[in-house]
C-alpha angles and dihedrals in degrees: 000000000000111000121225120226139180124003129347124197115225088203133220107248102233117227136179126245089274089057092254121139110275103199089174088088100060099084089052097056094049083058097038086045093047111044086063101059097271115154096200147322132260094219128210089006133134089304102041088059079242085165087051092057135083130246091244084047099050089044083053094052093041079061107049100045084047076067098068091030100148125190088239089037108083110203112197115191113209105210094203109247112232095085112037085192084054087047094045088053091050092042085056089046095052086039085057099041089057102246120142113231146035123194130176133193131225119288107265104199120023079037121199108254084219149000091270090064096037083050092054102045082053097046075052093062109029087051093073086064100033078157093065137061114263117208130190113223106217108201109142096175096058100037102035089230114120111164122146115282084214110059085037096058097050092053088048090051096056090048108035128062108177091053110146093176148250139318109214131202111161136092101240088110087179087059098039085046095047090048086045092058101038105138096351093307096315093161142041108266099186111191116223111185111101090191098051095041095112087050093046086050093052081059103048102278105161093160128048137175126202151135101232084063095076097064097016107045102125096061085048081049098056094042094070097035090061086046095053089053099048102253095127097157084061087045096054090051095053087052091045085054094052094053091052071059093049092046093076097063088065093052093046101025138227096326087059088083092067085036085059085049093059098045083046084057111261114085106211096187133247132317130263122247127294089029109083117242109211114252113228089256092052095046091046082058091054099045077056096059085041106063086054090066129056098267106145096047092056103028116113111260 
């Protein structure tokens, strides 16, 4: 089973002014992406308002990233996580297109009472593409299921043979570490906190998935790079740079991150409801709070 390495890109879903898919755009992020040292992209996820999408839009996009698939460029499909039987016909259709893997989430409202029954509804799923990677998505903030990783992972493992891991966006690092180290790395543990990547590197990260790599890749880049040398203290201070970066989502919400892509230099269009688009008064603020950081040094080109 092929291995990921290095940095994925959740990306943003484009859409037109009327709030229609733009796929279009696709092309223009997997040069964009990869021009900046991105190893693949984590499609119709979180941050590509994946639960926002029909089943006829994420099979288009499925498509039309398929398109631009790249032997060093690894293309996870997320299958969503309330129908197993929705999931199952996603997970066909990536199968189809040649991508080359397929993740869900929790259920996040008729929720599983344990990880045997979280383990069941993904075996569920992972068992209609036995020839591809499976991966679990672990986001607890946003799904309200917070079970250990752990414990999980061992019962997937027993059930689930084509298990490539786990991607894992949450802050419990002894989880994240026990789950790293199962069976002498046998899976993919992705990390997916932007925020946390220095401290999952000090830990044995070597795959990581998130959305403020696909505008602020260089600064991620160098991160590691000073890790990897030894030159932890410079490492802290980039990380501490790309939160001042982070910080702004949390002032202008979830649409700032599209907000971050046009001032990077590819406008990906609005958000779609409920997520909130910046007015222009808004974006001018941001570009505001921008220009007082060292955006342009470490923005992707």
């Amino acid at each position: 089973m092929k291995r990921i390495k290095g940095m994925i890109v959740a990306p943003f879903t484009g859409f037109t002014d009327d709030g229609e898919v733009d796929l279009s755009k696709v092309r223009l992020q997997k040069k964009f992406y990869k021009d900046n040292g991105i190893a693949g992209a984590f499609i119709c996820g979180t941050t590509g308002e994946g639960s926002s999408l029909t089943m006829s839009e994420r099979k288009l996009l499925f498509e039309e990233w398929a398109k631009y698939k790249e032997d060093d460029f690894t293309l996870i499909a997320f299958l969503g996580g309330t129908s197993y039987k929705e999931c199952r016909e996603l997970a066909l259709h990536a199968r189809d297109c040649g991508l080359d893997a397929v993740a869900v989430t929790a259920p996040y409202y008729q929720k599983p009472s344990d990880t045997s029954a979280l383990c069941a509804f993904c075996a569920e799923v992972a068992s209609a593409v036995p020839e591809l990677p499976f991966y679990y998505y672990h986001i607890p903030c946003l799904t309200g299921v917070d079970f250990s990783m752990y414990e999980l992972l061992q019962k997937m493992d027993a059930a689930i043979p084509n298990l490539g891991g786990i991607k894992f966006t949450f802050e419990n690092m002894m989880d994240y570490q026990l789950c790293l180290n199962f069976k002498d790395r046998k899976y993919d543990i992705l990390w997916g906190r932007d925020e946390m990547l220095l401290p999952a590197l000090a830990i044995g990260a070597q795959a990581y998935v998130g959305s403020t790599y696909g505008y602020h890749a260089p600064v991620y880049n160098e991160i590691i790079r000073l890790f990897n040398e030894g030159r932890i203290s410079e490492a802290a201070d980039l990380q501490l740079i790309a939160n001042r970066f982070i910080e702004l989502l949390g002032k202008y919400g979830n649409g700032c991150g599209k907000a971050f892509m046009k001032a990077a230099g590819l406008d990906l269009g609005p958000c779609r409801p409920p997520l909130d688009t910046l007015s222009d008064t808004r974006y001018a603020s941001f570009l505001d709070d921008l220009s007082k950081l060292p955006f342009e040094q470490y923005r992707n080109k």
